[in-house]
C-alpha positions, 0 to 999 in steps of 0.5 A: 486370516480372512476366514477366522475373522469371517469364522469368528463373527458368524459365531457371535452373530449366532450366539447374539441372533439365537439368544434374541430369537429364543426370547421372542418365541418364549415370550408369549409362554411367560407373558400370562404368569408375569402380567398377572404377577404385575397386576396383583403387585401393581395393580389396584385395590378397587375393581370399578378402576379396572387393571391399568397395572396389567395395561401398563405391563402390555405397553412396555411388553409391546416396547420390549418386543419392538426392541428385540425385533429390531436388534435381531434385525441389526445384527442380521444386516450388519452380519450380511453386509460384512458378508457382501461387501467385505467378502464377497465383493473383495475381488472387485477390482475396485473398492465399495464405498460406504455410502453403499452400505449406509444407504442399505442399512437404513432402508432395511432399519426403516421398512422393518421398524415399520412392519414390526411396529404395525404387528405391535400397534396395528391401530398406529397409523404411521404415515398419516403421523408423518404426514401431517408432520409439515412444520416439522418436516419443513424445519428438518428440511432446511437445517439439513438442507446442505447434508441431504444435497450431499446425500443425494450427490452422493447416490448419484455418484455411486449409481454413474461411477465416475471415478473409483478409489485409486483413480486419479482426477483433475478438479479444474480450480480445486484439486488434483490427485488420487482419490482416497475415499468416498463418503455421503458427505464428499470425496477425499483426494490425495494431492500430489503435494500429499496434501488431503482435499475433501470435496462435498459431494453437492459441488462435485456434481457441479464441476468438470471432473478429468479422470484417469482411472487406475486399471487404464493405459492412460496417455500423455503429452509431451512437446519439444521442438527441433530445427528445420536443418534436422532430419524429421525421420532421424528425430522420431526414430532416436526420440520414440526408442528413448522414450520406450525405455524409460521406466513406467512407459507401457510396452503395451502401446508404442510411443507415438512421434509426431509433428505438430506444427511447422513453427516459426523457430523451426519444426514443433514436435508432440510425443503421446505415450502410455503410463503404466501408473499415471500418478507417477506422471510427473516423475516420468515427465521430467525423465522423458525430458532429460533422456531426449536432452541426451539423446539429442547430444549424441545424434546431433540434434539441435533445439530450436530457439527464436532467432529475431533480434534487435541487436548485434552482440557475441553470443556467451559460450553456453554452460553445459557438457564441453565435447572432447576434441580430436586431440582428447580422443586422440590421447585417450586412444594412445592410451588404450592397449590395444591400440599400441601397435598403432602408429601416430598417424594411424591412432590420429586417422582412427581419432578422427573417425570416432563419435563422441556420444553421452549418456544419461545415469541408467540408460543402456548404451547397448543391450544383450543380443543385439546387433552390433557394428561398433566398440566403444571406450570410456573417456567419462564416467562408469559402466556396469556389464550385466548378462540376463539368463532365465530372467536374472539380471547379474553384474559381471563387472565395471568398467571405468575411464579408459576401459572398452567394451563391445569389441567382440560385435565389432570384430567379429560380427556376433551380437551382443553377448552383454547389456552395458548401462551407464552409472552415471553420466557417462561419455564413450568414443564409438569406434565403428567397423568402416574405420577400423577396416582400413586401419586392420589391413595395413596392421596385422598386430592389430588383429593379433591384438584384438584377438587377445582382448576377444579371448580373455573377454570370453575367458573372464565370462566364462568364469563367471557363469560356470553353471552354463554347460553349453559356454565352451572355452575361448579358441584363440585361432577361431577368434583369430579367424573370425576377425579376418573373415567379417573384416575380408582380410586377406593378410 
């Protein structure tokens, strides 16, 4: 598309060029015979006047040749900057402004005026007639006062290139967005708002300008706080791999963790981390924040709140998630399958032992390859199992209330053969191997059970991706083996 457009103005530039260029040359063949055909038309009667007619005729000759040069000239620099700027700088990372283009469009038009002027009028002196212009220079000055401060602001923005089209700029008291266009006369930002804010060039050369170009890993800042009974090393290790997973964080550069100061509620904490696209910062703010809500309700992370009172009074229950008791868990477990060779007391035992963990919509509760030593079942919400084979991410299946999922990592000790993210708000019951041990010992049912599960789980996957060769058909007895062997069982 480029190059016929390119292959469409060279020929009219070729044809436009070439028809003024041949006239120039025949000019001085046909200027003879016209002057003289001029002169006997217009000319006067009398001899003693002279030939104004043919005086006449070289003046507007000499006007006629100043117009075809200087059109042959326009459409040689408008052809070349299309050339340069729109072709051949098109792979610049960055956008050339028109300013540029502008600029070197006149001073070619002014020096080449200049020089075909002295070739038609060589006893026209030029700059002594501008010179002496003063009056005329001074009321020109001061009507364009504001219009050249523009200007200049403008050629001093392009030579030190603060900020390109794309970037991202902060203009303390006036503007915040992205930058959309540069012009002699100011700059164009794109607010967050989507509102357009133009701004003189004359006034951007007076301001701070904080800018985050667009080709960059530019950082953020993010602060939160955590009571002195939490674990320092507990609350960087959960806080840095929340927030690696959250959509447009670098991988680039690992997310930073820190305390920031020892505060008087408790210990006040900075995360600094890397954008990928910084005008979508809000967005990626706000689900930072929600994720490290998350994350401290599962590990039991407290915030810390100012705690001096002038009044004693019972503190009303907080709105927000109510975690399920023992006597929930217990009752979603008695409900499970394979819990059914179980007595009560031992479903009780294994009801105790369970953690209770929330997970936000989209975050991957565990991924594939991975290594594991938990199962988990779904008391709230959904899940999605999903398998990534040559970069393709596919849906095995869903998962609801009541459902497990992680079993065979938990039993058998391989990794993770699956990547399960929540679809909405999501509760579980983490079932670890430290618990279930005891438990496996004095019923061997439950391992005759679990094994049923563990060979239907890989019959069903196996199903589902029959283009893979090496997936060999479940064995029930390796299954069977493979439990008591990571378990040390004996029955």
């Amino acid at each position: 598309m480029e190059t016929s457009i390119l292959r469409k103005k060279f020929l009219y530039f070729l044809v436009f060029a070439g028809s003024i260029a041949l006239l120039i040359i025949f000019i001085p063949f046909i200027e003879p015979p016209l002057k003289d055909y001029f002169s006997s038309v217009f000319g006067a009667r009398d001899p003693r006047m002279g030939d104004p007619a043919g005086i006449l005729f070289e003046q507007i000759l000499r006007v006629f040749k100043v117009i075809l040069w200087m059109a042959l000239i326009i459409s040689t620099v408008r052809f070349l900057n299309y050339l340069i700027f729109s072709t051949a700088l098109r792979s610049n990372a960055y956008e050339i402004s028109s300013l540029i283009r502008n600029v070197f469009s006149i001073i070619v038009y002014i020096v080449a005026f200049f020089v075909i002027f002295n070739s038609q009028y060589p006893g026209v002196d030029l700059a002594a007639l501008f010179t002496t212009s003063t009056i005329l220079g001074v009321i020109i000055g001061l009507a364009l006062q504001d219009t050249l401060g523009n200007l200049f602001a403008g050629l001093a923005i392009q030579a030190d290139q603060p900020f390109q089209i794309g970037d991202v700029v902060k203009i303390p008291g006036k503007a915040e967005g992205i930058v959309e266009n540069i012009s002699w006369r100011g700059v164009k930002i794109r607010t967050f708002q989507n509102k357009l804010v133009v701004i003189s060039n004359s006034v951007l050369g007076k301001d701070a300008i904080e800018v985050a170009p667009r080709d960059n890993l530019n950082a953020r800042t993010l602060f939160f706080n955590t009571l002195y009974s939490n674990s320092p090393a507990k609350t960087i290790l959960s806080v840095r791999e929340v927030v690696r997973q959250v959509e447009n964080v670098s991988q680039k550069m690992r997310p930073v963790v820190r305390v920031k100061n020892l505060g008087d509620n408790g210990i006040d904490w900075e995360i600094k981390y890397w954008l990928e696209d910084y005008s979508k910062y809000n967005d990626t703010d706000a689900l930072i924040r929600q994720r490290i809500w998350y994350v401290f309700q599962r590990e039991k992370i407290d915030f810390a709140y100012p705690t001096r009172t002038i009044y004693i009074e019972n503190k009303p229950a907080e709105a927000g998630f109510v975690e399920a008791n023992n006597n929930i868990i217990f009752e979603r477990l008695d409900k499970v399958p394979i819990f059914a060779p179980l007595s009560d007391r031992e479903t009780r035992k294994l009801a105790d032992a369970c953690r209770v963990r929330i997970f936000a919509p989209g975050e991957s509760i565990v991924r594939q390859g991975q290594k594991g030593n938990s199962m988990f079942v779904i008391h709230r919400g959904s899940v999605k199992i999903q398998i990534t084979e040559d970069g393709v991410s596919q849906t095995l299946q869903n998962l609801r209330e009541g459902d497990i999922f992680g079993e065979m990592a938990l039993l058998t000790g391989e990794p993770r053969t699956a990547t399960v993210v929540a679809e909405d708000e999501t509760e579980v019951f983490e079932i670890r191997n430290r618990s279930l041990k005891p438990i496996l010992e004095a019923n061997p049912e439950l391992v005759k059970s679990l094994s049923d599960i563990i060979e239907e789980r890989r019959a069903y996957h196996h199903e589902a991706t029959p283009d893979d060769k090496t997936q060999q058909q479940p064995d029930k007895t390796k299954v069977f083996d493979s439990i008591k062997k990571f378990f040390r069982l004996k029955h």
